[in-house]
GUFIRO-994300 format. One record per residue: x, y, z of N, C-alpha, C in turn; residue in three letters. Coordinates in steps of 0.1 Angstrom, whole numbers, plus 5000, padded with zeros to 4 digits. Layout:
N
XYZXYZXYZALA/...
END
This chain:
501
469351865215470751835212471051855198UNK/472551915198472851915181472751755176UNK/473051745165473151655158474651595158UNK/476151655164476951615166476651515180UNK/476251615194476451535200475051405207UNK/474151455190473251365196474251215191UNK/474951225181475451105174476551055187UNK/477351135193478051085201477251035215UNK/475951075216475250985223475150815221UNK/474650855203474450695197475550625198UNK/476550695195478050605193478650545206UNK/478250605219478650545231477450445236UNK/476350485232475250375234475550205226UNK/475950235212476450105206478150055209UNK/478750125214480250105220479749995229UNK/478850005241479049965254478249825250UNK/476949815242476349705235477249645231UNK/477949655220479149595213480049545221UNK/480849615233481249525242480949415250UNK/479549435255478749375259478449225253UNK/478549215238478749115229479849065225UNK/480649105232482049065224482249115211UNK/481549195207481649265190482749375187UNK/483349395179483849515177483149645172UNK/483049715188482449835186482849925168UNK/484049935165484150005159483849965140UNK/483349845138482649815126481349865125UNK/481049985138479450005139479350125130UNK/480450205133480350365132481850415129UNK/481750545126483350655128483050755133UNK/483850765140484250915150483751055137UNK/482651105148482151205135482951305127UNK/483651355137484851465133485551445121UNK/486151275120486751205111485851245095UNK/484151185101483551195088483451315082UNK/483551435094483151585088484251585079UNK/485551565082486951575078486751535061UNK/486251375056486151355047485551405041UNK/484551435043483151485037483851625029UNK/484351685037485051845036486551805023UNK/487451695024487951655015487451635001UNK/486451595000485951544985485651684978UNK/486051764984485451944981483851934968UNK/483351874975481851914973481352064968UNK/481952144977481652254977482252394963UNK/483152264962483552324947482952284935UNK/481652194938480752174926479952274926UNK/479652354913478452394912477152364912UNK/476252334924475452234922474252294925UNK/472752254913472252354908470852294915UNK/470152364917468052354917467952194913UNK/467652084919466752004915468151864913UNK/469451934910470251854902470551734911UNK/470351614904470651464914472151454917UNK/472351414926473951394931474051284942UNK/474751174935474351064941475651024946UNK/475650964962476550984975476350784978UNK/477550714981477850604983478650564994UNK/478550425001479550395010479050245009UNK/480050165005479850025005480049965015UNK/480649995028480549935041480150075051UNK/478150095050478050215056477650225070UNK/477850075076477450075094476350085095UNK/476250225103474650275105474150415096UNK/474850445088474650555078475150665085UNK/476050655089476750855093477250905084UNK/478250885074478450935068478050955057UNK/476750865050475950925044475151045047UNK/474151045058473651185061474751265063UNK/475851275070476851385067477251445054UNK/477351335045477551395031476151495028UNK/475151435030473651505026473851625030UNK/473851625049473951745053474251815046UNK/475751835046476751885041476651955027UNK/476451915022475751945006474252025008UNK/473051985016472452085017472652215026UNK/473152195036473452355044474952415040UNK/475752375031476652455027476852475010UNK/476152415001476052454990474752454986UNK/473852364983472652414975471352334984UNK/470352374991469052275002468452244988UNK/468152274979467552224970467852124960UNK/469152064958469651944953468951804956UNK/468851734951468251614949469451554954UNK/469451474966470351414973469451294971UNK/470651154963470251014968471150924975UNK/471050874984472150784995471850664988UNK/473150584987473350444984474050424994UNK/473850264996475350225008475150035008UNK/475649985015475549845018476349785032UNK/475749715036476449705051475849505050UNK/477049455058476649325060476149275072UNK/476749355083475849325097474449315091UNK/473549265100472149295098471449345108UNK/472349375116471149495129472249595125UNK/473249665121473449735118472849785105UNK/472849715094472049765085470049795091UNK/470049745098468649745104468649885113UNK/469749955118469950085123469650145113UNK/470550165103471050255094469150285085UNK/469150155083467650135072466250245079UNK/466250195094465350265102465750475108UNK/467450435105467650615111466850695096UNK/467550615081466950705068465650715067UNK/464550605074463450575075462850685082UNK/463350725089463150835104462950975093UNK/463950995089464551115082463651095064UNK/463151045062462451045049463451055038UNK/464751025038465551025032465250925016UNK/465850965004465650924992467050794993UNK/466750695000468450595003467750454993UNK/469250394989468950234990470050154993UNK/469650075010470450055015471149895014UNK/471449815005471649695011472349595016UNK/471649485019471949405028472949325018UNK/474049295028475249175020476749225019UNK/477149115019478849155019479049215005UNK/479549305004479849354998480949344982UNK/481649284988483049224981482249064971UNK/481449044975480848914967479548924966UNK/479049014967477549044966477349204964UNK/477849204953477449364950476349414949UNK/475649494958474349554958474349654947UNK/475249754943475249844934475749814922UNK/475449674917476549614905475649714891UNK/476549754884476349874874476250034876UNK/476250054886475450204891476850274898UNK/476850404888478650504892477750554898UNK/479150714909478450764919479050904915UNK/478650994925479351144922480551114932UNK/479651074941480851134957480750954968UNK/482150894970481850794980483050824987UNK/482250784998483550775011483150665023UNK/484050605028483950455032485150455046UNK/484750375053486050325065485350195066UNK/486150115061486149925053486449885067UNK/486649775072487549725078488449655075UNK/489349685083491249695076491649575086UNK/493049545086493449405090492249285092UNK/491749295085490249155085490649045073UNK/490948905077491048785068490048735059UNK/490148755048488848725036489748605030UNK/489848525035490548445035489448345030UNK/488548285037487548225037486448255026UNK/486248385022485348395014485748435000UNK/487548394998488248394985487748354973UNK/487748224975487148194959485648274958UNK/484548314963483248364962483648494957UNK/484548554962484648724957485348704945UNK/486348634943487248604929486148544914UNK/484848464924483748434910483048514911UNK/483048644917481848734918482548874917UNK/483848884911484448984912483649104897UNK/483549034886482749124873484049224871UNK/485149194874486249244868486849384880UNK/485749394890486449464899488049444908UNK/488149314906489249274913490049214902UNK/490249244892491349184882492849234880UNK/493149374884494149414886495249354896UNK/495049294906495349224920494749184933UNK/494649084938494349054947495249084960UNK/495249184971495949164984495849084993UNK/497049035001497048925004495748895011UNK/495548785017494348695024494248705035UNK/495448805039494848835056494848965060UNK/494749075046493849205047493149265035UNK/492249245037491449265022490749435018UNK/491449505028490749615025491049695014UNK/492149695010492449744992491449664983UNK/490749554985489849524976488249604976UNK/488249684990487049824987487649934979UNK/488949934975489150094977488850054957UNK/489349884955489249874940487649864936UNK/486649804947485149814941484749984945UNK/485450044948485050234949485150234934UNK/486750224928487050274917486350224905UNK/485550114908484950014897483750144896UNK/483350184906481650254909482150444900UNK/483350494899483550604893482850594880UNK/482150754883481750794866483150844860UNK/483250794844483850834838484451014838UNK/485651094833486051164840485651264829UNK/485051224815484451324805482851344807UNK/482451254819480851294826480851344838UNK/482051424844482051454853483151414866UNK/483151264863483851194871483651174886UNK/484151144894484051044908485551084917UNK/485051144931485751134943485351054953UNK/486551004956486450884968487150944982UNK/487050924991487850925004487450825010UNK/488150745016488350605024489150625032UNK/488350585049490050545059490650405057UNK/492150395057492650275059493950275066UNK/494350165078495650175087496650175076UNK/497350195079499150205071499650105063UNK/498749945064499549865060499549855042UNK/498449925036497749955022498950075018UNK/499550125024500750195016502150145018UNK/502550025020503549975020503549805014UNK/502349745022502749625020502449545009UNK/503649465006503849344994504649434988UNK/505549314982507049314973506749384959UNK/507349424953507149444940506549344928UNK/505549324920504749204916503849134925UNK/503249184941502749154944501149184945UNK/499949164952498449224946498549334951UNK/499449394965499549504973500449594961UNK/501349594958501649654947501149694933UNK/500249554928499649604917498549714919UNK/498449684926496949704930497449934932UNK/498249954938499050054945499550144926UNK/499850074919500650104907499550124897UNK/497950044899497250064892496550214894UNK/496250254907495850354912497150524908UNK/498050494911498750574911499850604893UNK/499750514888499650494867498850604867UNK/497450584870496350604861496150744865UNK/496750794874496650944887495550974887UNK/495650894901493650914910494150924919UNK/495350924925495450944937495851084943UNK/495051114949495551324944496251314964UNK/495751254976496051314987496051215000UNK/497051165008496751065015496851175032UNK/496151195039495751215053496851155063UNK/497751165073497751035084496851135095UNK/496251035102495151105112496251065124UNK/496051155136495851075151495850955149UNK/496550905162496450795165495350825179UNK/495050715183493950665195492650765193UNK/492250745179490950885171489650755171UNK/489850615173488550555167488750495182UNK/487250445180486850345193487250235198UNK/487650135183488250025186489449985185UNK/490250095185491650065180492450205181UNK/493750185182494550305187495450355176UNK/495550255168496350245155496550385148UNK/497750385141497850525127496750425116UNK/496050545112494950565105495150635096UNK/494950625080495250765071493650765060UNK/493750895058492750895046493150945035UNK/492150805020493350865009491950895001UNK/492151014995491151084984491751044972UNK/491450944960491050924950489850944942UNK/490250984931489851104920490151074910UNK/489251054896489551024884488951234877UNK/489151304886488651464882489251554885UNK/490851514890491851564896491651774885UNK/491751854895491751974890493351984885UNK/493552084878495052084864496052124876UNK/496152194886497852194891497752064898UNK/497251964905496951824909497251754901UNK/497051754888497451604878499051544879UNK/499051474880500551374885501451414895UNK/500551494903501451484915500351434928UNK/500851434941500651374949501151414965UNK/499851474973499851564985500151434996UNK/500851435005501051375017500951475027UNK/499651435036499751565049499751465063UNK/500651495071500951445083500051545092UNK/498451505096498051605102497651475120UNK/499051455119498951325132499151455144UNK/499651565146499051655158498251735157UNK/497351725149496151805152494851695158UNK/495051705173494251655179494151705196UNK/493251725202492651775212492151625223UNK/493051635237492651495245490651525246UNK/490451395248489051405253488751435270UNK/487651475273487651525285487451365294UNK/487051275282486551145292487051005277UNK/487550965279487550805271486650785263UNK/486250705251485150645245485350535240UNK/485950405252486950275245488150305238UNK/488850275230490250335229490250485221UNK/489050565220488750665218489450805233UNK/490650825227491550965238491651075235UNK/491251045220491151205210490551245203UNK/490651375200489551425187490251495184UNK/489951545171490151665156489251735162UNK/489751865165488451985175487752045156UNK/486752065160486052125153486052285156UNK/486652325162486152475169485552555178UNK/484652425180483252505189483852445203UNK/483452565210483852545227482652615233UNK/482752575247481852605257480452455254UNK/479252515261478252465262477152545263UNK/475752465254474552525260474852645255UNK/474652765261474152905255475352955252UNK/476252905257477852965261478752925247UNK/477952795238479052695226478952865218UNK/480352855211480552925202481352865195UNK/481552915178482952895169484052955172UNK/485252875178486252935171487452895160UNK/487353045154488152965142489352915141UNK/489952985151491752945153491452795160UNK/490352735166490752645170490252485162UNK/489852575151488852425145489952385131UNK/490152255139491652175135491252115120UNK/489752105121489552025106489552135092UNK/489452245095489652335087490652365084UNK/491952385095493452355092493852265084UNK/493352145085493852035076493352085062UNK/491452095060491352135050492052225041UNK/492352365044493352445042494452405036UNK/495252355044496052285038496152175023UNK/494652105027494652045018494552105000UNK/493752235004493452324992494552414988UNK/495352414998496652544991497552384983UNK/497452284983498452194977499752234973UNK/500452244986501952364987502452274996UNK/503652274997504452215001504652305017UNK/504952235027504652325040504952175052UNK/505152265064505652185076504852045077UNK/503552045072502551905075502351875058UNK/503351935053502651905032503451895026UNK/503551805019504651735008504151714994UNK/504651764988504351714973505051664965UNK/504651504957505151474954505451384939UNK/505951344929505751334918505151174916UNK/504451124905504150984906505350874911UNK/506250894901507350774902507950794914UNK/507850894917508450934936508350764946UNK/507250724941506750614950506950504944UNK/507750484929507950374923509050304927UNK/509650194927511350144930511350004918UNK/512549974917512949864908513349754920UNK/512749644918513249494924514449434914UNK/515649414916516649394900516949254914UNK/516749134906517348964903518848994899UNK/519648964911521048954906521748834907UNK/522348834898523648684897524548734903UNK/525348724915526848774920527648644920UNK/528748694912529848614914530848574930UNK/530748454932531548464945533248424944UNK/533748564953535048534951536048524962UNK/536948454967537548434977538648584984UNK/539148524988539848654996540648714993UNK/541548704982542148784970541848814961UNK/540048754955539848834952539148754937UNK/539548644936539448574927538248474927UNK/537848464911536548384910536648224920UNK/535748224924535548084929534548024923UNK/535347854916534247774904533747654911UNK/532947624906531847494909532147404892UNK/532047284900531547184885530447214880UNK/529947214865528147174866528047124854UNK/527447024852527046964837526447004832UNK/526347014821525747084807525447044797UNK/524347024786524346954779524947034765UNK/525546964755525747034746525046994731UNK/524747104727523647104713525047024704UNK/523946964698524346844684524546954672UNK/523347004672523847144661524547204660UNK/525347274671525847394675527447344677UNK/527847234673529647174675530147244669UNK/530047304657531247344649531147494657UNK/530247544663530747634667531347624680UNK/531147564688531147524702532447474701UNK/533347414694534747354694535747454683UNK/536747414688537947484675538647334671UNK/538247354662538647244649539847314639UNK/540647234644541647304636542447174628UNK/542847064635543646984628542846854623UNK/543846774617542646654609542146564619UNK/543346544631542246434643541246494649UNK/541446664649540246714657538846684645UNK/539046684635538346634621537646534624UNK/538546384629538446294628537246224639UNK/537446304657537346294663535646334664UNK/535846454660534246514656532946414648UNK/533946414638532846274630532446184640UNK/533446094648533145974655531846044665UNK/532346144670531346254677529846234675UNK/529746284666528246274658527546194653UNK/528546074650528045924644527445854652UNK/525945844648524745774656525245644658UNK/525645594649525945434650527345454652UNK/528145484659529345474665529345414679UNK/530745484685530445374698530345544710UNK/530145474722529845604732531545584738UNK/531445694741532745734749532645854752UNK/534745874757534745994757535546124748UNK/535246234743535946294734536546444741UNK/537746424738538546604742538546684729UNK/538246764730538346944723538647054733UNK/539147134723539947244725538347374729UNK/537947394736536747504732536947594732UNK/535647654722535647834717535147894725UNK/536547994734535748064742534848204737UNK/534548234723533548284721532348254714UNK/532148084717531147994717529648074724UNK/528748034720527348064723527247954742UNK/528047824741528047734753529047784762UNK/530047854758531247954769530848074774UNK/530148174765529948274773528848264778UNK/527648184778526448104784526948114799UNK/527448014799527947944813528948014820UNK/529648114812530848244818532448124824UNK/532548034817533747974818534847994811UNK/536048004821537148014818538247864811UNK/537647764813537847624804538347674791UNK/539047604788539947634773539847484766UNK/539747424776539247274770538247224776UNK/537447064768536347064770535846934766UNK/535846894773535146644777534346624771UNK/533346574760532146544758532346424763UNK/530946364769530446254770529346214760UNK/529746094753528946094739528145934745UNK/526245954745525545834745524745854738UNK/524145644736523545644726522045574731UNK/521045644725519545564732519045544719UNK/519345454709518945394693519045474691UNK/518445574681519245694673519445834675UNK/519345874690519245984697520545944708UNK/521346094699522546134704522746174720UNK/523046164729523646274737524646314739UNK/524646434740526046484748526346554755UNK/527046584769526946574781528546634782UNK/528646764792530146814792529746884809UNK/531246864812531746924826532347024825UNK/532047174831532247294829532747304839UNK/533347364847533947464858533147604853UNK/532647644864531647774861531747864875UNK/531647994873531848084885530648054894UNK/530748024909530248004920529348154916UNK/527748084915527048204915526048244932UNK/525548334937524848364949523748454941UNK/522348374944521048484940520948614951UNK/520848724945520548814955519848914945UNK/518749024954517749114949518149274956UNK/518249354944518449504954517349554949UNK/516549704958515949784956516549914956UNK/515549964945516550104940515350194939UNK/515050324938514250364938514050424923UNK/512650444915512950464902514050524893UNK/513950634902514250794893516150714893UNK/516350644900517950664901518550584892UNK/519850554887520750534875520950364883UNK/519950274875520350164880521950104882UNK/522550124871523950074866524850154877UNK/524150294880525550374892525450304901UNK/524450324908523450194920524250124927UNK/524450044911525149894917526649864913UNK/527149974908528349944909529450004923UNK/528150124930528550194942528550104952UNK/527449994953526449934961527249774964UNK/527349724950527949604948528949544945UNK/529749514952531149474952531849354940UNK/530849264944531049134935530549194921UNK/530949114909530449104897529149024900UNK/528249124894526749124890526349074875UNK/525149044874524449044863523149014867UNK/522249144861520649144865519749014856UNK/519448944862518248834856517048874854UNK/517048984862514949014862514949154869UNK/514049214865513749344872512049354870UNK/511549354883510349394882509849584890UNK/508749554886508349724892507349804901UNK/507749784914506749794919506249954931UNK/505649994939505450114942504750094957UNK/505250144967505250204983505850324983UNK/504450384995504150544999504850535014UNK/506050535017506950535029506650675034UNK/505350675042504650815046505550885058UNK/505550785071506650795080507850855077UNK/508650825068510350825060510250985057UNK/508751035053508751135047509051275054UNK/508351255069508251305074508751345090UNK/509851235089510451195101511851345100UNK/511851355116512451475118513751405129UNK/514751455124516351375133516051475145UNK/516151375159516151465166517651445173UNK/518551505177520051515180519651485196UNK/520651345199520851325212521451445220UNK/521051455237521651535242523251545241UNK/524151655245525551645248525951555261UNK/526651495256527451385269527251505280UNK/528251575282528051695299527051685304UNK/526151735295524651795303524051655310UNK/524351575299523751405308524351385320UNK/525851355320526651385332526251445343UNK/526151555346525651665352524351595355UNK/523751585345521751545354521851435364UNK/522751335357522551185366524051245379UNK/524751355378525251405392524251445402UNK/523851555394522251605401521351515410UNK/521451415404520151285408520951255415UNK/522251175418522651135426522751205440UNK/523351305440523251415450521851425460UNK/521051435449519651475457519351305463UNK/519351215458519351105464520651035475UNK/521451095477521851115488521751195498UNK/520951365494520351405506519551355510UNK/518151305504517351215511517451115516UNK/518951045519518750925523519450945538UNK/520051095536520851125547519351185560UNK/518251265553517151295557516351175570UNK/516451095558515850975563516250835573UNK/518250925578518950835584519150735580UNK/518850685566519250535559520950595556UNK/521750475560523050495556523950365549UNK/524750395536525350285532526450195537UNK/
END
């Protein structure tokens, strides 16, 4: 047997075990096609890679090691058999790592594989890579092992934490910890992860920082969406994102989106929620298997991925493209003509700040002020005239022309205490997308008088939005007409069948 479908032997042999245990088949392995897919992304094949030269291949959650020997393969039968290939990986199962340890064992492979979770037990702590590629497990709660990863992070996780009930952006940040620097060559990544890693969390959240740290620094050169129902354990949209601190010069600050979710071929038989594949090309069987090229789907994708052109499944697009503003608004609320509507609210007024805060104009207002300020006076109440271009008036946005102090005394500490009428305020937040003219925005947008309190900055890859095609309801007639049709023919058969109403 080849080596494709000896693997899909193995992969159905630990599917049905894993069922058998209640386990999830698909933390074991990936659909190989997938791996060839990545393997072929990281373009390898555009290194020049020489006699003897070491080139060292990683995967921090590597199952049973497929896509390490894939990488190896790959590297020796399409660019150089003479390269010094070394496999690193780490897996936390321990009969999966106990597969993986015994397949390299088999194969005389140059690997070091270890045992342990990953995220709080770094096996590779110090050691960068040429080439890693990884499928983490995604919607998984690390909830439980938070504080251990947060004291054992070594600065891998200091940009953001995503939330506690999907932790898989926290591999794609220990990938990026493991990059060689970009003036030694530098580091490509490819990782699968479901959809929820390019959208979710608010602006200032760990899913955003974490999204803004990657895409600032432009590593993120190309995100994949695969098929859906492509893996064993799950039917889900799946994407792969290639990060790169070696981005080649037309790639620097921009950013490829390829929707290659129809390039897939049904299977002839199931493999657990496995209904499809990415055809590789080869058809028939036994003496009869041949290549064909029009039909090997992962080279299409590749292709595409290397023309980085904009095209029916290819989008290109600029960093900020994916940035938006969160703006904190104050809205004034106003009744149905139109007019401010006020609230009471108390306010304290600075002891320092009276002579400007009041208009002092005649000798009682003189008079009245002193008693005002005088520690050893008596408490009461005092009227003034206020400045409505006081530091305390346009503060508070009141229309008050006059103004109450309440004056008390706690032994030699003054207070003073005033009732404002102030415009009825409502918190509210809009999203804008970077590139656009905040101030047009919201004057198109927002009806009420605004004023922004806060703007923070944050970034989602709305992959779907990008690529979504309007499809136009049929014409009223032709509908008409069909459900005539149907009626008709359901009354000949009922006339056939002598049923009558």
């Amino acid at each position: 047997m080849s080596n494709i479908k000896m693997g899909y032997v193995f992969e159905e042999l630990v599917r049905k075990f894993s069922e058998a245990n209640n386990a999830e088949a698909g933390e074991h392995y990936t659909p190989r096609e997938v791996i060839d897919l990545m393997t072929h992304m990281l373009d390898m094949d555009e290194k020049a890679i020489k006699d003897g030269q070491l080139v060292t291949i990683y995967d921090p959650a590597c199952g049973s090691g497929g896509m390490l020997s894939a990488a190896k393969e790959f590297i020796e039968e399409k660019i150089n058999p003479n390269a010094k290939v070394v496999l690193y990986g780490q897996e936390v199962n321990d009969k999966t790592w106990a597969v993986a340890q015994a397949d390299l064992l088999l194969k005389g492979e140059t690997a070091y594989i270890t045992k342990g979770d990953t995220l709080y037990e770094d096996g590779a702590a110090g050691e960068q890579f040429d080439f890693m590629l990884s499928n983490p497990p995604y919607g998984k709660s690390w909830k439980k092992i938070q504080k251990k990863v947060l004291a054992n992070s070594n600065g891998r996780f200091d940009v953001g934490q995503p939330r506690s009930s999907d932790g898989q952006l926290l591999f794609t940040l220990h990938m990026i910890s493991k990059m060689k620097p970009a003036e030694l060559g530098g580091s490509a990544i490819a990782i699968v992860h479901n959809g929820s890693p390019l959208f979710s969390g608010d602006a200032g959240s760990g899913d955003s920082e974490i999204r803004r740290y990657i895409l600032e620094n432009d590593w993120l050169e190309t995100i994949v969406a695969l098929p859906t129902e492509l893996f064993y354990n799950t039917g889900i949209a799946t994407y792969i994102w290639l990060v790169r601190n070696n981005k080649p010069e037309k790639q620097k600050d921009k950013i490829q989106l390829i929707d290659a979710s129809s390039f897939w071929k049904p299977m002839k038989r199931s493999l657990g929620n496995k209904r499809r594949r990415i055809h590789n090309g080869m058809e028939g069987s036994g003496e009869n298997e041949r290549y064909v090229e029009a039909n090997d789907q992962i080279k299409q994708i590749i292709d595409i991925h290397k023309a980085f052109a904009p095209g029916p499944y290819s989008k290109i697009f600029e960093l900020e493209d994916f940035a938006f503003r969160k703006l904190f608004l104050d809205l004034e609320e106003t009744d149905e003509n139109g007019n401010p509507i006020t609230e009471e609210k108390e306010v304290t007024v600075a002891q320092n700040k009276l002579d400007d805060t009041l208009l002092i104009k005649t000798a009682d207002d003189k008079k009245r002020l002193a008693e005002l300020k005088d520690k050893k006076g008596k408490e009461g109440e005092f009227g003034f005239n206020l400045n409505p271009e006081s530091e305390l008036a346009t503060k508070h946005k009141t229309a008050d022309t006059t103004i109450t102090i309440r004056k008390t005394l706690d032994g030699n500490k003054l207070g003073l205490k005033a009732t404002l009428n102030v415009p009825k305020i409502v918190k509210d937040t809009e999203y804008i997308p970077w590139k656009d003219d905040k101030e047009a925005f919201l004057k198109k947008e927002v009806e009420k008088k605004w004023q922004i309190t806060k703007e923070e900055k944050g970034y989602e890859i709305p992959f779907t939005k990008h690529f979504y095609v309007y499809q136009p309801l049929r014409e009223q007639d032709k509908v008409v007409n069909e459900m005539a049709e149907l009626e008709s023919e359901n009354l000949e058969l009922m006339k056939n069948l002598g049923i009558t109403l």
